[in-house]
KOLTIDO-261891 format. One line per 5 residues: for each residue x negated, y negated, z of C-alpha. Coordinates in Angstrom, 2 decimals. Example, Ala and Ser with C-alpha at 12.3 -4.5 7.8 and 13.67 -1.06 7.14 Angstrom:
BEGIN
-12.30 4.50 7.80  -13.67 1.06 7.14
% end
This chain:
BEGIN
-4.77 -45.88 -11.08  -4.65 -48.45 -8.35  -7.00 -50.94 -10.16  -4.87 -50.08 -13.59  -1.58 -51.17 -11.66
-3.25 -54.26 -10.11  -4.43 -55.49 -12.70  -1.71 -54.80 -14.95  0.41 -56.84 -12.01  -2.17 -59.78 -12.11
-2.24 -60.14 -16.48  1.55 -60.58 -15.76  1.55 -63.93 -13.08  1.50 -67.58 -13.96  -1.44 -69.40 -13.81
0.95 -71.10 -10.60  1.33 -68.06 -9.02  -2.19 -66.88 -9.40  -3.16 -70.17 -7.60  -1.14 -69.28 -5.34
-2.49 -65.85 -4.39  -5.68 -67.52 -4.28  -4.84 -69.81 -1.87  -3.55 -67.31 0.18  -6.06 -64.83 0.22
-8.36 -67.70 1.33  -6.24 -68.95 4.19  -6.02 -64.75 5.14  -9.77 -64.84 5.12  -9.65 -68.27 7.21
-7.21 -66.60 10.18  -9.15 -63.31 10.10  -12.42 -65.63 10.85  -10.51 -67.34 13.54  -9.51 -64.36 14.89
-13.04 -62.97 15.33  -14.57 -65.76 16.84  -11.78 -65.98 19.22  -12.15 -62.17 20.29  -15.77 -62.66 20.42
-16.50 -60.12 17.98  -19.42 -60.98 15.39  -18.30 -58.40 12.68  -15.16 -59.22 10.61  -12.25 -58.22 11.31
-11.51 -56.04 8.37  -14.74 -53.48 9.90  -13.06 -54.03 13.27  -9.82 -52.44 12.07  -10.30 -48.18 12.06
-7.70 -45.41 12.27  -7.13 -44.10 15.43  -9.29 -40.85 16.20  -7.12 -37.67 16.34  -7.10 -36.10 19.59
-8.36 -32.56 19.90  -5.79 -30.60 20.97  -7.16 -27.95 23.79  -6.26 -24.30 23.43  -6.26 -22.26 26.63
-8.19 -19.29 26.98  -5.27 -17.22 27.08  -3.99 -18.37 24.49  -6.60 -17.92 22.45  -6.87 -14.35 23.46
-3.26 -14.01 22.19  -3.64 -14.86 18.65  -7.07 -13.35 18.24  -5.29 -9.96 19.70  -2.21 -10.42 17.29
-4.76 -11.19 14.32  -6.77 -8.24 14.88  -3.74 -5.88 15.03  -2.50 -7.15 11.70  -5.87 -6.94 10.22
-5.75 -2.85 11.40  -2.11 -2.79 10.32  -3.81 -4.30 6.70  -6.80 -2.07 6.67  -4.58 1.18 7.73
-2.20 0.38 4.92  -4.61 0.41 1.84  -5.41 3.94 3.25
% end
């Protein structure tokens, strides 16, 4: 659906403003090169960029005691019902 809107987008610029885009997208591409070599990183940036890793949230024993003892007593309250 993306590539449908993109495209749709591009068929509708000027030969100007597809020049344009062009000429941007290579001076992007020239920065982003500039960039790496400044950072000394030998991969482009684009494989440098990632999402940040979620952080595990940590669950105390207790805790987990707690919902596995309020789980099981709805499970019996379950089980007894269909009785």
């Amino acid at each position: 659906m993306i590539e449908y809107f993109l495209m749709s987008t591009i068929a509708n610029l000027s030969v100007q403003q597809l020049r344009r885009a062009v000429m941007l997208k290579e001076k992007i591409q020239s920065l982003e090169k500039k960039l790496s070599q400044l950072l000394g990183s030998t991969s482009s940036v684009e494989a440098d960029v990632q999402a940040p890793k979620k952080k595990k949230r940590a669950m105390s024993a207790a805790a987990k005691a707690k919902i596995s003892a309020k789980l099981k007593k709805a499970w019996a309250l379950r089980k007894a019902a269909k009785k």
